[in-house]
mmCIF file of the N, C-alpha and C atoms, coordinates in Angstrom:
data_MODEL
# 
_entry.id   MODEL 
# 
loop_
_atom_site.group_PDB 
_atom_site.id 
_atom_site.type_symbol 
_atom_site.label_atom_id 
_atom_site.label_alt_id 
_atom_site.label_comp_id 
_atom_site.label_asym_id 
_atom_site.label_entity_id 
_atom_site.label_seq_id 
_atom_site.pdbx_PDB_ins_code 
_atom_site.Cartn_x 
_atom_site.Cartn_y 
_atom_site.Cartn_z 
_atom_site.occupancy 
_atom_site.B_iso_or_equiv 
_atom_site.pdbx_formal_charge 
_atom_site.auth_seq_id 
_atom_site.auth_comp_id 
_atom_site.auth_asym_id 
_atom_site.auth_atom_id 
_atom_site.pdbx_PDB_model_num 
ATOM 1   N N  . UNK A 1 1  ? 0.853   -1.174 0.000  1.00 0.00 ? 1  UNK A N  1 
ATOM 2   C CA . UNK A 1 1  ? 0.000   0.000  0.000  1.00 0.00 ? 1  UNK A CA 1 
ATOM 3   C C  . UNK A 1 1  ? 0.898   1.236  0.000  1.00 0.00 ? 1  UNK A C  1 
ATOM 4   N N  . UNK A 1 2  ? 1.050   2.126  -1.147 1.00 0.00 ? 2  UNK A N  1 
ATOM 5   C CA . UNK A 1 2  ? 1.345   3.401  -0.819 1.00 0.00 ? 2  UNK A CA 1 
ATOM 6   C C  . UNK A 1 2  ? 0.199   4.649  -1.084 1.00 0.00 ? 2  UNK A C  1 
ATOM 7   N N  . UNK A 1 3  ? 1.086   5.950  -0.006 1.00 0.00 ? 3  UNK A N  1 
ATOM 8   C CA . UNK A 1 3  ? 0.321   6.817  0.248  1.00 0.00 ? 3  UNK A CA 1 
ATOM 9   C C  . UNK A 1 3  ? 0.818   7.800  0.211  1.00 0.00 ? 3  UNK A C  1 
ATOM 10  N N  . UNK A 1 4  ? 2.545   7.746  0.003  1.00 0.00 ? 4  UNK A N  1 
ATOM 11  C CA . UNK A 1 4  ? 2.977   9.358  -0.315 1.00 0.00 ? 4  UNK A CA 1 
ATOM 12  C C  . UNK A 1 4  ? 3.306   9.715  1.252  1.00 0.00 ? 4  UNK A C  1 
ATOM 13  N N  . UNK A 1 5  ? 2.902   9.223  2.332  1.00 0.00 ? 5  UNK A N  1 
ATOM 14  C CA . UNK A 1 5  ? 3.158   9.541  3.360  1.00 0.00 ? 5  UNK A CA 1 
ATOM 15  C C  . UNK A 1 5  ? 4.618   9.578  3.993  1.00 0.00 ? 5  UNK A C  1 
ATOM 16  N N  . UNK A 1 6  ? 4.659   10.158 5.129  1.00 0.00 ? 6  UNK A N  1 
ATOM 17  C CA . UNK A 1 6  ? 6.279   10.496 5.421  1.00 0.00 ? 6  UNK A CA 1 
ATOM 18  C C  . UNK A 1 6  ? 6.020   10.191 7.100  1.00 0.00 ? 6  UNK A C  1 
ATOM 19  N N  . UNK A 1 7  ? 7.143   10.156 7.319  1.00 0.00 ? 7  UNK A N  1 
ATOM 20  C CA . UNK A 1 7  ? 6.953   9.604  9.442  1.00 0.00 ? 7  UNK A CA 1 
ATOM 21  C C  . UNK A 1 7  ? 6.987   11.291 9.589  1.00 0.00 ? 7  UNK A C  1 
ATOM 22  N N  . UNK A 1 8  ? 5.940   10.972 10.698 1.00 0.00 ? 8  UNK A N  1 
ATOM 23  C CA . UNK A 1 8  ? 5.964   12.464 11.495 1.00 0.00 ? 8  UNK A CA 1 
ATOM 24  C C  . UNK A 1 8  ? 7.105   12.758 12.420 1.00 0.00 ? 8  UNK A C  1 
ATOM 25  N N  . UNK A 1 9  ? 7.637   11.897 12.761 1.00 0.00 ? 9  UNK A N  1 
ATOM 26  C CA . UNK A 1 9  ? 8.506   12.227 13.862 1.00 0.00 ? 9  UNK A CA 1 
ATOM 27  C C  . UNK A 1 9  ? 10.018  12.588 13.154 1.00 0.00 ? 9  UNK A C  1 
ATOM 28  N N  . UNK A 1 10 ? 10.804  11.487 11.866 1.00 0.00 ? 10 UNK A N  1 
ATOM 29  C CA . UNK A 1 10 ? 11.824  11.877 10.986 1.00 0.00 ? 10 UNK A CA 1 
ATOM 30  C C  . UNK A 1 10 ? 11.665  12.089 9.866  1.00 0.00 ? 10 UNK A C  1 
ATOM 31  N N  . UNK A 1 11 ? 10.589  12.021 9.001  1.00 0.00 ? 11 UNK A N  1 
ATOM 32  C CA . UNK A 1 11 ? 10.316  12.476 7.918  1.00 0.00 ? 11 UNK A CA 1 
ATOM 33  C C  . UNK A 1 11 ? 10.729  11.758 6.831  1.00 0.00 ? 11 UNK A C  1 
ATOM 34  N N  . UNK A 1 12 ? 10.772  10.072 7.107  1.00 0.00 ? 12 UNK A N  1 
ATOM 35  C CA . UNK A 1 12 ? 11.249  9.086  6.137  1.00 0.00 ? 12 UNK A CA 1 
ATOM 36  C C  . UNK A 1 12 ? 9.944   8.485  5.262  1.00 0.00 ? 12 UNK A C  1 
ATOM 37  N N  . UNK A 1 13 ? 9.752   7.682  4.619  1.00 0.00 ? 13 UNK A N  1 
ATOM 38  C CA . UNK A 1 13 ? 9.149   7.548  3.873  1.00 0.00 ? 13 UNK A CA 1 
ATOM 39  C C  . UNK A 1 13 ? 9.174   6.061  3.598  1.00 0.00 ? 13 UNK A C  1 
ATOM 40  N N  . UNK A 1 14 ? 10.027  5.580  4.195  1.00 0.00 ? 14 UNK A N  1 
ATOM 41  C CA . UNK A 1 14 ? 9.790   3.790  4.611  1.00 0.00 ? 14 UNK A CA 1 
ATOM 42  C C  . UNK A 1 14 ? 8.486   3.843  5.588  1.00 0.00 ? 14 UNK A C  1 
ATOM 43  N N  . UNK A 1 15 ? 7.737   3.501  5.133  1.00 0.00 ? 15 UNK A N  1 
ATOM 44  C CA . UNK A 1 15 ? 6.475   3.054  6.077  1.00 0.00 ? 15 UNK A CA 1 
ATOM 45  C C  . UNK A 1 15 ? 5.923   1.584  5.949  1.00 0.00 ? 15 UNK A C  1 
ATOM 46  N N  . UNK A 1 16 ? 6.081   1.083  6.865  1.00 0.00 ? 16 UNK A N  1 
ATOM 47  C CA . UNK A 1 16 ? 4.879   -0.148 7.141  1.00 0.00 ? 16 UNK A CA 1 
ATOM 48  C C  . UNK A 1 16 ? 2.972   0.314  7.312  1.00 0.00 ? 16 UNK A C  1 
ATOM 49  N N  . UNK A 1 17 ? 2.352   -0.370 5.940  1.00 0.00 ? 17 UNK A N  1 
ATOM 50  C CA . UNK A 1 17 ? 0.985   0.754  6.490  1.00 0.00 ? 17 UNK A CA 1 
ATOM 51  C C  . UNK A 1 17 ? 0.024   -0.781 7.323  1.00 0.00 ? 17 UNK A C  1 
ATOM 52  N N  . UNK A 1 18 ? -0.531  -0.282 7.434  1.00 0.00 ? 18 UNK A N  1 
ATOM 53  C CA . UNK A 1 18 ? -2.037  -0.961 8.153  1.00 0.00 ? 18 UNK A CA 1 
ATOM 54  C C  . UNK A 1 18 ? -3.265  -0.210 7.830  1.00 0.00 ? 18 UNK A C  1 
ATOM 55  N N  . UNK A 1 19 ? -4.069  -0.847 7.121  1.00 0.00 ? 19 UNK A N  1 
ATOM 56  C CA . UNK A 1 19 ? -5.632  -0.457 6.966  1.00 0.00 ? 19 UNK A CA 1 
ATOM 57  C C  . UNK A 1 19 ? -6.113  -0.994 8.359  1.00 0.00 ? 19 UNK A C  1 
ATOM 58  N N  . UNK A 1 20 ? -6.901  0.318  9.494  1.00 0.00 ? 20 UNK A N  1 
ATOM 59  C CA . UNK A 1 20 ? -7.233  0.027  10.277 1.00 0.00 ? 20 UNK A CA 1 
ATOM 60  C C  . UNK A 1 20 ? -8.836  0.484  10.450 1.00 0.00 ? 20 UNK A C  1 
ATOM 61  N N  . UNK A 1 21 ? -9.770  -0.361 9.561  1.00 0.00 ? 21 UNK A N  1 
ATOM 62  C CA . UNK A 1 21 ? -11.391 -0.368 9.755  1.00 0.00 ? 21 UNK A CA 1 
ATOM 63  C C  . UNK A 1 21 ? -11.722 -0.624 8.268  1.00 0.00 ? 21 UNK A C  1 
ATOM 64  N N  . UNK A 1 22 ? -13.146 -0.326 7.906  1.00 0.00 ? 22 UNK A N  1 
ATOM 65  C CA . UNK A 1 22 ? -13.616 -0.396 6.832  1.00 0.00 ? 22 UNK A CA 1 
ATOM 66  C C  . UNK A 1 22 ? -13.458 0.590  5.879  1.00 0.00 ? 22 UNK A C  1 
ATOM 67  N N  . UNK A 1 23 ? -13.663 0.355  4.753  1.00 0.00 ? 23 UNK A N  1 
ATOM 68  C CA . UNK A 1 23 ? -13.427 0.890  3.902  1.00 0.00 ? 23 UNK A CA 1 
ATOM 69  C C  . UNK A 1 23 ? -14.998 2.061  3.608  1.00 0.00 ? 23 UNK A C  1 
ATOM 70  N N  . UNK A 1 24 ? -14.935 3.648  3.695  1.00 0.00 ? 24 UNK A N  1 
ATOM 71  C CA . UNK A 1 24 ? -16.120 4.334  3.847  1.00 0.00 ? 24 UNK A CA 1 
ATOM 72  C C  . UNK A 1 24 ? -16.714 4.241  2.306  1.00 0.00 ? 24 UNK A C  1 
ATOM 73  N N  . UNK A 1 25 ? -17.713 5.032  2.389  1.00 0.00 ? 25 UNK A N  1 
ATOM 74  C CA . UNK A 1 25 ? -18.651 5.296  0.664  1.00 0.00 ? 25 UNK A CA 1 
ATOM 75  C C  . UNK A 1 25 ? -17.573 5.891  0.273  1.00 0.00 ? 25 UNK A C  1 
ATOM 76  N N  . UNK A 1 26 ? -16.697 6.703  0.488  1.00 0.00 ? 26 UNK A N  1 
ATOM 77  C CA . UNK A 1 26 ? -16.559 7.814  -0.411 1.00 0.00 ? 26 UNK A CA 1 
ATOM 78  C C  . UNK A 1 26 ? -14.650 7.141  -0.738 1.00 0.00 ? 26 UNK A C  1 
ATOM 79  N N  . UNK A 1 27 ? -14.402 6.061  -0.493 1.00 0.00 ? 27 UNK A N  1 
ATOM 80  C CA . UNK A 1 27 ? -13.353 5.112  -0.486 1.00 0.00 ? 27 UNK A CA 1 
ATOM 81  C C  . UNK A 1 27 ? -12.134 5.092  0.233  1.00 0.00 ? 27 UNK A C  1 
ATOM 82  N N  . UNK A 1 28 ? -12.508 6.441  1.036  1.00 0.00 ? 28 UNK A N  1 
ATOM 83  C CA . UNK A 1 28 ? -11.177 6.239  2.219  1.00 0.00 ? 28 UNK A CA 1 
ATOM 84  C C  . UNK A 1 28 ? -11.445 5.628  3.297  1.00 0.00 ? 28 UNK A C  1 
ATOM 85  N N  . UNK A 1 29 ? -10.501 4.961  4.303  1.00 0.00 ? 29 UNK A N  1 
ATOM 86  C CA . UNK A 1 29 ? -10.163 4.142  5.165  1.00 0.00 ? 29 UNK A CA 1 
ATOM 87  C C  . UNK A 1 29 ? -8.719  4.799  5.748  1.00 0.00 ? 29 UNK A C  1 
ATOM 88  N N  . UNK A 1 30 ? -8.718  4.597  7.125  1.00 0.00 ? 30 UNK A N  1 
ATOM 89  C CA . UNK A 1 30 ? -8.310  4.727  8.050  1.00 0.00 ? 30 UNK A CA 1 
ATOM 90  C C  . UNK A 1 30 ? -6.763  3.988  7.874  1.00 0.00 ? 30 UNK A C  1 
ATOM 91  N N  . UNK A 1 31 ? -5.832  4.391  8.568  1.00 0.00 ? 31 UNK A N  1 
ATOM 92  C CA . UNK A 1 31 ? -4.584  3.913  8.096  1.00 0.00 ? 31 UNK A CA 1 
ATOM 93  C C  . UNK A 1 31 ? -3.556  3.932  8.976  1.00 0.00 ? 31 UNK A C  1 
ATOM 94  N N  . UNK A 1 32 ? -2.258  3.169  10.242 1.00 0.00 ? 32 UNK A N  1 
ATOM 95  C CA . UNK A 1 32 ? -1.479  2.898  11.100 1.00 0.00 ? 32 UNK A CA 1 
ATOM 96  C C  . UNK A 1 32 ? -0.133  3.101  9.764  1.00 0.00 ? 32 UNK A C  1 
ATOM 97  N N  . UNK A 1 33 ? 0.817   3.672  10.585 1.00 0.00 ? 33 UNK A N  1 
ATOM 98  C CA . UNK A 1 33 ? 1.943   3.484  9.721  1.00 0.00 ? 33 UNK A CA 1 
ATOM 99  C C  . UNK A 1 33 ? 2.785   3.649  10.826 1.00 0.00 ? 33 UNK A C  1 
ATOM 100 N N  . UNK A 1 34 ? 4.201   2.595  10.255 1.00 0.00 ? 34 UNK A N  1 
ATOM 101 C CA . UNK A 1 34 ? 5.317   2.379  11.821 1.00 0.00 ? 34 UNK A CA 1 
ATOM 102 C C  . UNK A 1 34 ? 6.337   2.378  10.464 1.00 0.00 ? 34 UNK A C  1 
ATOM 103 N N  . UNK A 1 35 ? 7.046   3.583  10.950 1.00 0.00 ? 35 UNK A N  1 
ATOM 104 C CA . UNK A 1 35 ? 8.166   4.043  10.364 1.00 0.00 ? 35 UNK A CA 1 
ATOM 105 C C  . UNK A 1 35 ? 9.248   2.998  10.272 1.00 0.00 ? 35 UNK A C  1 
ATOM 106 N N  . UNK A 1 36 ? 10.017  2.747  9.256  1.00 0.00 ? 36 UNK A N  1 
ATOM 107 C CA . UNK A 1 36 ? 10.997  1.432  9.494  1.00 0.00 ? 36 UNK A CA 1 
ATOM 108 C C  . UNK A 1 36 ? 11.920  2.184  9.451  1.00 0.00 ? 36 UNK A C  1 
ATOM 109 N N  . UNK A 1 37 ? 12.360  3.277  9.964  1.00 0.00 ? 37 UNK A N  1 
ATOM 110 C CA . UNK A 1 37 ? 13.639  3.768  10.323 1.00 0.00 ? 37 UNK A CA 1 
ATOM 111 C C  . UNK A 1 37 ? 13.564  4.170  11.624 1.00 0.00 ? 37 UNK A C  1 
ATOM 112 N N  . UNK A 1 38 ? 12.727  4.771  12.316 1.00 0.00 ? 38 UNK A N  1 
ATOM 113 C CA . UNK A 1 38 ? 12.701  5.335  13.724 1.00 0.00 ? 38 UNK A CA 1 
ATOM 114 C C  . UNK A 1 38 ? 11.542  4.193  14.089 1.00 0.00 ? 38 UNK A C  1 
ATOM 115 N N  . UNK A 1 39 ? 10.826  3.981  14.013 1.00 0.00 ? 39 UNK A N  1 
ATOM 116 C CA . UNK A 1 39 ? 10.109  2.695  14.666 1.00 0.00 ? 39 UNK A CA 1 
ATOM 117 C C  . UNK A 1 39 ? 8.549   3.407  14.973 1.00 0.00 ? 39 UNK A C  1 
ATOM 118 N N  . UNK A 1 40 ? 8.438   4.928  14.535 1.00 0.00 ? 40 UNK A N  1 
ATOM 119 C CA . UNK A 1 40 ? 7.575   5.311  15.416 1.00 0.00 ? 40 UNK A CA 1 
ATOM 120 C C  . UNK A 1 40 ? 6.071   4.995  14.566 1.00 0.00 ? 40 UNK A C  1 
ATOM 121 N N  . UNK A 1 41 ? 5.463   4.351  15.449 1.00 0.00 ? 41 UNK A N  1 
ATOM 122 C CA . UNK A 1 41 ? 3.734   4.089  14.785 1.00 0.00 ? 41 UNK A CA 1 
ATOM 123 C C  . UNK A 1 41 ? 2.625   5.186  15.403 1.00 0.00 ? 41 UNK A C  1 
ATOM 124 N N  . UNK A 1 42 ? 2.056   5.815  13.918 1.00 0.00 ? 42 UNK A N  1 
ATOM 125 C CA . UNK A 1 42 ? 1.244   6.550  14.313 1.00 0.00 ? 42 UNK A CA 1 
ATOM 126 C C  . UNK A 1 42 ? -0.137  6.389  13.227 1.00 0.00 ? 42 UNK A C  1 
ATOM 127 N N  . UNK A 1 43 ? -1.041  7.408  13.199 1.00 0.00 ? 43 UNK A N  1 
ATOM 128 C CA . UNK A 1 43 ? -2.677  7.148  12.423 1.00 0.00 ? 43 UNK A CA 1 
ATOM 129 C C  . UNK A 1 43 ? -1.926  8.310  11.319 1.00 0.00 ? 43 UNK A C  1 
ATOM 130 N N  . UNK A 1 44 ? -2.358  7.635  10.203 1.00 0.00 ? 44 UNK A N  1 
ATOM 131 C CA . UNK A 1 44 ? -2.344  8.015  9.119  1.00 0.00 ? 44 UNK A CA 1 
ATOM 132 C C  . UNK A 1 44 ? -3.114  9.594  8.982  1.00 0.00 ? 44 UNK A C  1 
ATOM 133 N N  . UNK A 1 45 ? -3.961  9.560  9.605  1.00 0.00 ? 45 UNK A N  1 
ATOM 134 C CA . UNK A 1 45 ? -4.879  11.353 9.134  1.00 0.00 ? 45 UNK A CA 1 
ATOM 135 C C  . UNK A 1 45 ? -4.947  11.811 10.520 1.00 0.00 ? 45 UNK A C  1 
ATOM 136 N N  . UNK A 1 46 ? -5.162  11.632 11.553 1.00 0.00 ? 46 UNK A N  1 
ATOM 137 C CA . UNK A 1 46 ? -5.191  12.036 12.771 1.00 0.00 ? 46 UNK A CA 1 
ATOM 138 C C  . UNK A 1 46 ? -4.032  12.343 13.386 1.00 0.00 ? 46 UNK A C  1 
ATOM 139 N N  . UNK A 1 47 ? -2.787  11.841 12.865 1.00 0.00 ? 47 UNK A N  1 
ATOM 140 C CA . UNK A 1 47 ? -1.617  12.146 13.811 1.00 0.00 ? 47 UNK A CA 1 
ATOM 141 C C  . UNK A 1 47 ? -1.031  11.943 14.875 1.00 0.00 ? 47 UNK A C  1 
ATOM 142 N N  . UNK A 1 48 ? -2.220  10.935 15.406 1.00 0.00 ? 48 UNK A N  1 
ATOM 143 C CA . UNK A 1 48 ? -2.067  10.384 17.017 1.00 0.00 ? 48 UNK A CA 1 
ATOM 144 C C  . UNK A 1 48 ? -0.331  9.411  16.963 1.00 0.00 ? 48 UNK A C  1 
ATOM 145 N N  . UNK A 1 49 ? 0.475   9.671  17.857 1.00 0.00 ? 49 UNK A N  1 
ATOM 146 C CA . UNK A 1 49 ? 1.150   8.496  17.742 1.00 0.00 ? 49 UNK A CA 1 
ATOM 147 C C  . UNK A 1 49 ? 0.915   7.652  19.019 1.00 0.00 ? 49 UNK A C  1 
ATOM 148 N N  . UNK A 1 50 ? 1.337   6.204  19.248 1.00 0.00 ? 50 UNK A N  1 
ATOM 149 C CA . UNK A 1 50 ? 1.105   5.210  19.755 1.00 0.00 ? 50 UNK A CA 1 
ATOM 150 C C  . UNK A 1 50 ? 2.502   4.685  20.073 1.00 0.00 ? 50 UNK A C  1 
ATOM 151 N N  . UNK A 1 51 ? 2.372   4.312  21.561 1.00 0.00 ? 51 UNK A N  1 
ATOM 152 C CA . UNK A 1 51 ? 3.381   3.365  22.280 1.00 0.00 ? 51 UNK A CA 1 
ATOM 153 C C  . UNK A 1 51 ? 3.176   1.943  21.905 1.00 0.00 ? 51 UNK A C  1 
ATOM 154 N N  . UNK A 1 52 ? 1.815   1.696  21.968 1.00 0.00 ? 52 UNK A N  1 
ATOM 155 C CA . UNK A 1 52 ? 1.746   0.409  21.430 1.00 0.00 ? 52 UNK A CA 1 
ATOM 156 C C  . UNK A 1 52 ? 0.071   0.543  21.197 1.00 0.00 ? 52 UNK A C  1 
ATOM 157 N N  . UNK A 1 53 ? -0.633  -0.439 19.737 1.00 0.00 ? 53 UNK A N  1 
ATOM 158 C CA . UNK A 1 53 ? -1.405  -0.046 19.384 1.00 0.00 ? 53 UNK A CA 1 
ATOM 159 C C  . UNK A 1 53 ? -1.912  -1.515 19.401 1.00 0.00 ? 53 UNK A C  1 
ATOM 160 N N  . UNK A 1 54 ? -3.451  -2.001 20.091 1.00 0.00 ? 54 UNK A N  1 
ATOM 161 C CA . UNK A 1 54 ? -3.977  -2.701 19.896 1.00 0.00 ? 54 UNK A CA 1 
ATOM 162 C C  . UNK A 1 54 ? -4.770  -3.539 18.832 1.00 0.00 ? 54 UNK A C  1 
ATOM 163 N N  . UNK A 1 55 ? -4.852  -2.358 18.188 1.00 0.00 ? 55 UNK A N  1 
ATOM 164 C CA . UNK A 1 55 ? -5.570  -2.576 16.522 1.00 0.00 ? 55 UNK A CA 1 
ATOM 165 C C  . UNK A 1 55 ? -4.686  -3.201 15.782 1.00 0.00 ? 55 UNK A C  1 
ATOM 166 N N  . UNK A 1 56 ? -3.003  -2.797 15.633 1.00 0.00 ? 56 UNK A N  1 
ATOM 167 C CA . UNK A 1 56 ? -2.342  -3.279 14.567 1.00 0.00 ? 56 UNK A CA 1 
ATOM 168 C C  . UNK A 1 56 ? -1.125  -4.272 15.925 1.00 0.00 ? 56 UNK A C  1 
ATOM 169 N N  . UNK A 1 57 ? -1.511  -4.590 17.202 1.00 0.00 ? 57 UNK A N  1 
ATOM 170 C CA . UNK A 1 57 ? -0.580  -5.412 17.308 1.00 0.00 ? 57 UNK A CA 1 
ATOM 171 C C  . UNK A 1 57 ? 0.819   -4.684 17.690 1.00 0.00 ? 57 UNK A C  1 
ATOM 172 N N  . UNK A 1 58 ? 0.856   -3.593 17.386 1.00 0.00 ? 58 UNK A N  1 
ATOM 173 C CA . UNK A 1 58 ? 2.028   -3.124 17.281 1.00 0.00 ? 58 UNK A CA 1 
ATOM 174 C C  . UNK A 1 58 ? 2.576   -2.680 19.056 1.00 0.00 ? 58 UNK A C  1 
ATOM 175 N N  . UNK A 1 59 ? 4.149   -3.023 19.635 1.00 0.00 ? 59 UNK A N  1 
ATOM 176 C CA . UNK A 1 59 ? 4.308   -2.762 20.849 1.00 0.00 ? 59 UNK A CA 1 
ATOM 177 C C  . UNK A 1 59 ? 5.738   -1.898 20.315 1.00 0.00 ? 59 UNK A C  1 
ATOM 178 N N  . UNK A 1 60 ? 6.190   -0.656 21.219 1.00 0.00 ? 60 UNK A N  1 
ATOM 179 C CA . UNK A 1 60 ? 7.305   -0.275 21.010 1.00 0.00 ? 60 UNK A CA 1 
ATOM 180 C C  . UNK A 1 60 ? 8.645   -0.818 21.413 1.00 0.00 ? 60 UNK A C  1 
ATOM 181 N N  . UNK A 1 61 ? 9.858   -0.896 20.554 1.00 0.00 ? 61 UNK A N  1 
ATOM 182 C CA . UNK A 1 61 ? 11.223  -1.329 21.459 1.00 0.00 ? 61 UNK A CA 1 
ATOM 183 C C  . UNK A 1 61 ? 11.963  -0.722 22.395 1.00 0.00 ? 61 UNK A C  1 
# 
């Protein structure tokens, strides 16, 4: 899955994504991305970042 997206925290562009829910009418869906250079996992449109995220499994090192 790409999205053009960049890590909020270093601004890389290696991302691991995760579709996290359904897919809406208007064809967007919700999205987890964990940076594979700094590690940091956050929500794709919201910006939230996460220590560890139940939805995608994800725990920090």
């Amino acid at each position: 899955m790409q999205c053009g997206c960049h890590c909020i925290k270093c601004g890389s562009t290696k991302l691991k994504s995760e579709q996290v829910g359904e897919i809406e009418s208007d064809g967007y869906f919700d999205i987890h991305h964990t940076c594979e250079k700094c590690n940091t996992h956050f929500d794709h449109l919201e910006g939230d970042v996460f220590d560890s995220c139940k939805v995608c499994g994800y725990e920090s090192s």
